[in-house]
N, C-alpha and C positions, 0 to 999 in steps of 0.2 A: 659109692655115691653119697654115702651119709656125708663124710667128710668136705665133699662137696658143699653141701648144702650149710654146715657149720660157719664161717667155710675154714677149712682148713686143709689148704691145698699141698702145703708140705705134707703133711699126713696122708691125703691121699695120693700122691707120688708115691711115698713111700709103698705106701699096701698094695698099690695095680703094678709096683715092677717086684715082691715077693714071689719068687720063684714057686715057693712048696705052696703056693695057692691053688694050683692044677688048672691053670688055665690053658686055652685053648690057644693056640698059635694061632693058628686058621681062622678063628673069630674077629671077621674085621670091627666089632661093636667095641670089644674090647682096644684096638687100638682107637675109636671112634675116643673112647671114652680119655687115652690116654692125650691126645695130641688136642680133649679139650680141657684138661689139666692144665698143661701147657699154657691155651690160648688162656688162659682164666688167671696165669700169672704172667701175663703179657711176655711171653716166651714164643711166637709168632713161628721165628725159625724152627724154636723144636717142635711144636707141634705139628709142621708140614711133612716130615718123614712119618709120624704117628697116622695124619691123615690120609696120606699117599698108600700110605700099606693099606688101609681099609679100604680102601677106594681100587685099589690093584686085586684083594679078596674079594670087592666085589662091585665090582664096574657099574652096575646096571642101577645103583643105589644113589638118586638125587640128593635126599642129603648131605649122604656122605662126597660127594663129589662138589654141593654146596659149602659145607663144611673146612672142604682143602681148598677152595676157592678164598672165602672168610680167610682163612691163615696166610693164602698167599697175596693178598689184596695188604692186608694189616700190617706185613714187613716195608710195607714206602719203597717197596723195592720196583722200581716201573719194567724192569728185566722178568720178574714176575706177572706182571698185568697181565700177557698174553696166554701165557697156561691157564691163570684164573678165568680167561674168558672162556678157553676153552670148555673148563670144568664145568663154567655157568651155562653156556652152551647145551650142553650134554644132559646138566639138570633140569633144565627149561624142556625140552623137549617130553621129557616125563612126567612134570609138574608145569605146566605153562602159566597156573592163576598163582604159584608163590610170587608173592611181592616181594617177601625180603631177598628171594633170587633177581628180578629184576632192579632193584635198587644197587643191587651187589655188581651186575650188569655193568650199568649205569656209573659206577667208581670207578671201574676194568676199565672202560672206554675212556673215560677220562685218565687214568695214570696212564695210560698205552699210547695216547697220543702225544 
């Protein structure tokens, strides 16, 4: 996260895909973290696989479901829009007063139509 913060986003690619870190597969935070690398060098596409894995580890999590929404909104891709809706969907339901879920919402519906 330091590296984040600096920012130095090559640096932190680097360190979250070092193997001998002993990281946890199963940790969808850790892909949370990786696929917002990604979004943070406007890498949109690779971040959606990073997203989609933590959101498959753990379904029930609005952010993270927010989160791969964010990335799949961000690609201009309108073939996209309708999973994002989906995601946002999914997260609204858990969090119904996030704003920046409904604003995100509100993009979906407009690139989908």
């Amino acid at each position: 996260m330091i590296y984040l913060r600096k920012p130095n986003l090559t640096g932190a690619l680097d360190e979250i895909k070092q193997p001998d870190k002993g990281r946890n597969p199963n940790n969808p935070y850790f892909y949370e973290v990786l696929g917002q690398i990604y979004l943070s060098m406007a890498k949109a596409n690779l971040a959606i696989p990073a997203y989609q894995k933590s959101v498959d580890l753990r379904p029930g999590a609005p952010q993270l479901r927010l989160a791969l929404a964010t990335a799949q909104l961000a690609t201009d891709d309108a073939t996209l829009a309708d999973a994002a809706l989906k995601n946002l969907k999914a997260a609204s339901l858990v969090e119904n007063d996030d704003v920046f879920t409904w604003y995100e919402m509100a993009t979906g519906l407009f690139k989908s139509a």
